[in-house]
C-alpha positions as CSV (number, residue, x, y, z in Angstrom):
1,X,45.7,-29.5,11.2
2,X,44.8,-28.1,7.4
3,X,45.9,-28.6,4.4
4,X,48.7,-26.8,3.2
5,X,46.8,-25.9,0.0
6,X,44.1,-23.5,0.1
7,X,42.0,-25.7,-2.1
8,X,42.1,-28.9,-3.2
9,X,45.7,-31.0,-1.9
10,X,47.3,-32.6,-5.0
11,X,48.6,-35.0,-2.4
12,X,45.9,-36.3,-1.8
13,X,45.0,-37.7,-5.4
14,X,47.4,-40.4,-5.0
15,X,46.0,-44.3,-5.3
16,X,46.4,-45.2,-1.7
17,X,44.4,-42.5,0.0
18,X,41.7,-41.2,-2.7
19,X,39.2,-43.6,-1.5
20,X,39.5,-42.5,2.0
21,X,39.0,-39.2,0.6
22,X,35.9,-39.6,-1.5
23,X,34.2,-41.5,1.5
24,X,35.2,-39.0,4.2
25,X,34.0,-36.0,1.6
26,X,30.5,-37.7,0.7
27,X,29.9,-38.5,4.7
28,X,30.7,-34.6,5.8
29,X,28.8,-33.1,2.7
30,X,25.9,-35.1,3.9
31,X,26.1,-34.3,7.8
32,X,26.5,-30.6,6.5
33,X,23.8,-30.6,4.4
34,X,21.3,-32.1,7.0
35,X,20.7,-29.2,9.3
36,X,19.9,-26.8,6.2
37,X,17.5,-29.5,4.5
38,X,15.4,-30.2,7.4
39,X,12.7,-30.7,7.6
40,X,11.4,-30.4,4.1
41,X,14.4,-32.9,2.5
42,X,17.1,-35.0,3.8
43,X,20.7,-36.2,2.3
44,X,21.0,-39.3,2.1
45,X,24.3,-41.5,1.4
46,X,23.6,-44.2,-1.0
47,X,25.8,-46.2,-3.8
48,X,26.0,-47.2,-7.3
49,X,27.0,-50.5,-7.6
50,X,28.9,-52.1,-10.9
51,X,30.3,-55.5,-11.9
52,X,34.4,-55.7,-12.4
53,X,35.8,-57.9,-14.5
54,X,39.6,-58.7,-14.4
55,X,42.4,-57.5,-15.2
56,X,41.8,-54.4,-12.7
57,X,43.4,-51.9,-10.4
58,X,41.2,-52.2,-7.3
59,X,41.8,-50.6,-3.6
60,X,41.4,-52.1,-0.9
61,X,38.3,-50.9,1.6
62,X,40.3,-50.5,4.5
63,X,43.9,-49.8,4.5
64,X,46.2,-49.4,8.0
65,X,49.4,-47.6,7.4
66,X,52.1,-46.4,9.4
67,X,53.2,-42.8,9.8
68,X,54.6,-41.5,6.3
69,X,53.9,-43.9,3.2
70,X,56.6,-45.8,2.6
71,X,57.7,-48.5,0.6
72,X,57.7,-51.7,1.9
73,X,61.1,-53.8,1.8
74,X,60.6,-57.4,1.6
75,X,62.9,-60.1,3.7
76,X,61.1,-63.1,4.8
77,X,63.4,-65.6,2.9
78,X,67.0,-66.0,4.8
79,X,69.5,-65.4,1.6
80,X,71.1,-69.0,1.8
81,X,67.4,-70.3,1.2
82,X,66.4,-68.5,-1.8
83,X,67.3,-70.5,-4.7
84,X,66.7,-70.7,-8.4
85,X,63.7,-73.0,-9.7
86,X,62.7,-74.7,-12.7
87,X,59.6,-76.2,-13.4
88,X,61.0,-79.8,-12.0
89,X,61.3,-78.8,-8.8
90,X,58.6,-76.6,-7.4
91,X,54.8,-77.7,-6.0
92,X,52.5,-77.8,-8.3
93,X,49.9,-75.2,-7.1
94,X,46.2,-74.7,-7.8
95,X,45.6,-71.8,-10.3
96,X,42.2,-70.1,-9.4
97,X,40.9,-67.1,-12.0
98,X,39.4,-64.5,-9.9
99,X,35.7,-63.7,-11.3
100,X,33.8,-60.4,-11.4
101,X,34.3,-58.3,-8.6
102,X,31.2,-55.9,-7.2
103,X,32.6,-52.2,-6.5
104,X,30.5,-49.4,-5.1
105,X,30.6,-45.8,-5.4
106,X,28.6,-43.2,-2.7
107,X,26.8,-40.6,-3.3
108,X,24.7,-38.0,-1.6
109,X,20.6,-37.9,-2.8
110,X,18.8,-35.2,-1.2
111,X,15.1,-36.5,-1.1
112,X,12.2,-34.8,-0.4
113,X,10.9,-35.9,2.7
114,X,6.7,-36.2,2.5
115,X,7.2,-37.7,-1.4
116,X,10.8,-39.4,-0.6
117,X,11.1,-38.4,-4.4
118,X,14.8,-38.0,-5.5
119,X,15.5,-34.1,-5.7
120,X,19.1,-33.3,-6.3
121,X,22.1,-35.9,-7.0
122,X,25.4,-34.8,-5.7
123,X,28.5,-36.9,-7.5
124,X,31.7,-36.5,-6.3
125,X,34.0,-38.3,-9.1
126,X,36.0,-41.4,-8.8
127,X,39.2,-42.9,-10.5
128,X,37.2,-45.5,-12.1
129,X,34.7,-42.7,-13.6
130,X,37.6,-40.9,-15.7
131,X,39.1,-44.0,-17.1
132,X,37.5,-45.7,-19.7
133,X,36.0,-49.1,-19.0
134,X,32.7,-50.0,-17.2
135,X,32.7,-47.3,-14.3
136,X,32.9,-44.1,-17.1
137,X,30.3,-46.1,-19.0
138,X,28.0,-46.4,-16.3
139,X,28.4,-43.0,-15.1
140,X,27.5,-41.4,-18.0
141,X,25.0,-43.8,-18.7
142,X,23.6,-42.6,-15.5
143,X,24.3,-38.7,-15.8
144,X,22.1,-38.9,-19.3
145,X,19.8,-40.4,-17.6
146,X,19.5,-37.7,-15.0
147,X,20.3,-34.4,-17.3
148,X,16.5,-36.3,-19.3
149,X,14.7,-35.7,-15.5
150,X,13.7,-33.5,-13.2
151,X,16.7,-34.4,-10.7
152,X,19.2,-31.8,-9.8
153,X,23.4,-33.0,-11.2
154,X,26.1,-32.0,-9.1
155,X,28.8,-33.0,-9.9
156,X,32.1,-32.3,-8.1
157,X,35.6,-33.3,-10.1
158,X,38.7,-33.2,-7.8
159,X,40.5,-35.4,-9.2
160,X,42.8,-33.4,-12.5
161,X,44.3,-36.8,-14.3
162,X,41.5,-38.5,-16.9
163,X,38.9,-38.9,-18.8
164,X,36.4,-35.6,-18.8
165,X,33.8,-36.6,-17.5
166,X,31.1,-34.0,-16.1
167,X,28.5,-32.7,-18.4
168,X,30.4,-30.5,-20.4
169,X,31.9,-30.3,-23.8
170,X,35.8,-30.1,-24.4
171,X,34.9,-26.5,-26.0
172,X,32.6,-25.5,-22.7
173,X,35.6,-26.5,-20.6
174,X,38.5,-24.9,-23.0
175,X,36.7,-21.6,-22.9
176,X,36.9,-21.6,-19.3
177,X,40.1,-19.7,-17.1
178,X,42.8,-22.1,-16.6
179,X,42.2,-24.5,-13.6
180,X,42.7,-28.5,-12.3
181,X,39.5,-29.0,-10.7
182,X,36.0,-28.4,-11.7
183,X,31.9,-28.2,-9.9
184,X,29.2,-28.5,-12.7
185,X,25.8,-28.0,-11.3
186,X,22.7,-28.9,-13.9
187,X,19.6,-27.3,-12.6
188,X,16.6,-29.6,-13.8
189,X,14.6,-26.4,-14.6
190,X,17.7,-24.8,-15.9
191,X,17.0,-25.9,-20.0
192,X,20.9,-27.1,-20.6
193,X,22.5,-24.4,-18.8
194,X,25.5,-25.0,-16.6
195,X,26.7,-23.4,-13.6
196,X,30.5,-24.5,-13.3
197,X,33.2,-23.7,-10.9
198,X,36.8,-23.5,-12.7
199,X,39.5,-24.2,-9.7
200,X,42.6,-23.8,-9.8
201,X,46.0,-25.3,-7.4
202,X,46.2,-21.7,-6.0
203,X,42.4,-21.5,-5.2
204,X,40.0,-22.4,-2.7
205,X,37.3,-24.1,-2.9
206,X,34.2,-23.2,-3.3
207,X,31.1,-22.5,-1.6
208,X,28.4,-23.9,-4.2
209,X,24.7,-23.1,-4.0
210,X,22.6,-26.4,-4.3
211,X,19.4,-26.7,-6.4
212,X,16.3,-28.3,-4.5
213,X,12.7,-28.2,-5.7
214,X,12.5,-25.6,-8.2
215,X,10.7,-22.3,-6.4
216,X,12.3,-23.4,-3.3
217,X,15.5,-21.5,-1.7
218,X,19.2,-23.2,-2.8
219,X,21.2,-24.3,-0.2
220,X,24.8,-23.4,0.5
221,X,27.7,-26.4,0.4
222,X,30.9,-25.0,2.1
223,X,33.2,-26.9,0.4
224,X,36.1,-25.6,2.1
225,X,34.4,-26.3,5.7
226,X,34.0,-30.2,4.4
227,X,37.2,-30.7,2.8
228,X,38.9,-29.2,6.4
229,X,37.0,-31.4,7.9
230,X,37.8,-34.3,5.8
231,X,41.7,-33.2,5.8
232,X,41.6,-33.0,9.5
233,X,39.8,-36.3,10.4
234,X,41.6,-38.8,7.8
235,X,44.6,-37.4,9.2
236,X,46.6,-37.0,6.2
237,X,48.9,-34.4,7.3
238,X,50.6,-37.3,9.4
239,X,50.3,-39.4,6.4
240,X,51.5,-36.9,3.1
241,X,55.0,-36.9,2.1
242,X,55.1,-33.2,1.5
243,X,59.0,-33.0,0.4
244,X,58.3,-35.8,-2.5
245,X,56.6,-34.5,-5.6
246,X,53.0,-35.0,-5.8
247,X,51.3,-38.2,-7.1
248,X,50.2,-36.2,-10.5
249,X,51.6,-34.0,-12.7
250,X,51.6,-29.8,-12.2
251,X,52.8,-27.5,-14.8
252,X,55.9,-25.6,-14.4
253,X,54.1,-22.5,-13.1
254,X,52.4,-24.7,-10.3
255,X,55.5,-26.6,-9.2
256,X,57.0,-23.3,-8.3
257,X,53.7,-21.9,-6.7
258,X,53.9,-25.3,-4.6
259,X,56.8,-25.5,-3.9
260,X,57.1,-21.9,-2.3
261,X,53.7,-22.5,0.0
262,X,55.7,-25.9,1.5
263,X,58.8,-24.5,2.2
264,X,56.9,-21.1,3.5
265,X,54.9,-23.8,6.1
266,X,58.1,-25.6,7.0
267,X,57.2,-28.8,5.0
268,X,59.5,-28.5,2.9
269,X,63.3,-28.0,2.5
């Protein structure tokens, strides 16, 4: 079943499915990639790694939920035994500090295949990349480092809350048409020119043209192929809550748009 939304789903921004999401959307851009790349390159998934250190929001790697999110309602203490405590009559326990904690982000790297010489980076942004802290650091530590090579940036922001983060200026990205979402591709030969893709609620998604080796062909990412795809197979139209408000905030224009398109596919009422 698709999304609702002919582009990106706000729903789907929210803390307890976004890393499902990003995984899902850097597998399928990979597996769609492949048959185009052949035999000259190949996409491959691989992963930055960074340290943690607490205090930290982290998610877990595999969550099982039931149909519909809900909130869970705690009762394993029979009323009559719940009591009040003072420090004179409770265990004394064993207080343990967790240390750093390693998290990984994927990515797709389209190699070429006879060198296996990095061609084209595709980033698809993460929580931890918009806020600051050591994730934001390290990204743009490594986006520098990439925009100084001769490595092809994508970079693909779904994600409309934080910090910004692709290789644009605030003025770039203020002289653009309104949107949430944003694609910035940085073409190696391309001398500081950007090719970005504005989107808004209302729109699709795009289908982006991927550098390779410069002199050879682009390739064609169908974005709104993958993100079906993605939609279909992390089946979130079992899991998202369309009657609640989504997870982030929309302006009053889009919270009208929305909420017209959810009653109009009965998901609303």
């Amino acid at each position: 079943m698709p999304s609702p939304f002919p582009g990106m789903d706000p729903y789907l921004e929210a803390h307890w499915c976004w890393g499902d999401v990003h995984h899902r959307l850097i597998t399928y851009m990979a597996d769609a990639l492949q048959p185009h790349l052949r035999p000259n390159y190949l996409a491959r998934m691989e992963e930055r790694v960074y340290v943690i250190h607490p205090p930290h929001t982290m998610y877990p790697d595999v969550l099982v939920i039931g149909n519909k999110v809900q909130e869970v309602q705690t009762a394993y203490a029979l009323p009559q035994l719940v009591q009040a405590s003072s420090s004179t009559d409770v265990d004394t326990p064993i207080v343990l500090t967790q240390g750093a904690v390693e998290h990984r982000e994927p990515r797709v790297e389209i190699i070429h295949t006879a060198s296996q010489e990095l061609i084209t980076l595709i980033e698809v942004l993460s929580p931890a990349n918009k806020v600051a802290g050591k994730g934001h650091q390290q990204y743009v530590h490594k986006q520098q480092e990439i925009l100084g090579s001769t490595v092809n940036l994508v970079e693909i922001d779904l994600l409309s809350q934080g910090l910004l983060t692709v290789a644009l200026s605030q003025a770039e990205v203020d002289a653009l048409r309104p949107h949430r979402y944003r694609i910035n591709v940085c073409r190696a030969a391309g001398w500081g020119q950007r090719e970005v893709y504005p989107i808004a609620l209302a729109q699709r998604l795009p289908r982006i043209a991927v550098p390779l080796r410069e002199g050879d062909a682009d390739v064609r990412l169908d974005l709104p192929v993958v993100f079906a795809q993605c939609y279909d197979n992390g089946g979130y139209a079992e899991l998202v809550d369309y009657q609640a408000a989504p997870p982030v905030p929309l302006s009053e224009e889009e919270v009208a748009w929305a909420d017209k398109l959810l009653r109009e596919k009965d998901l609303r009422v």
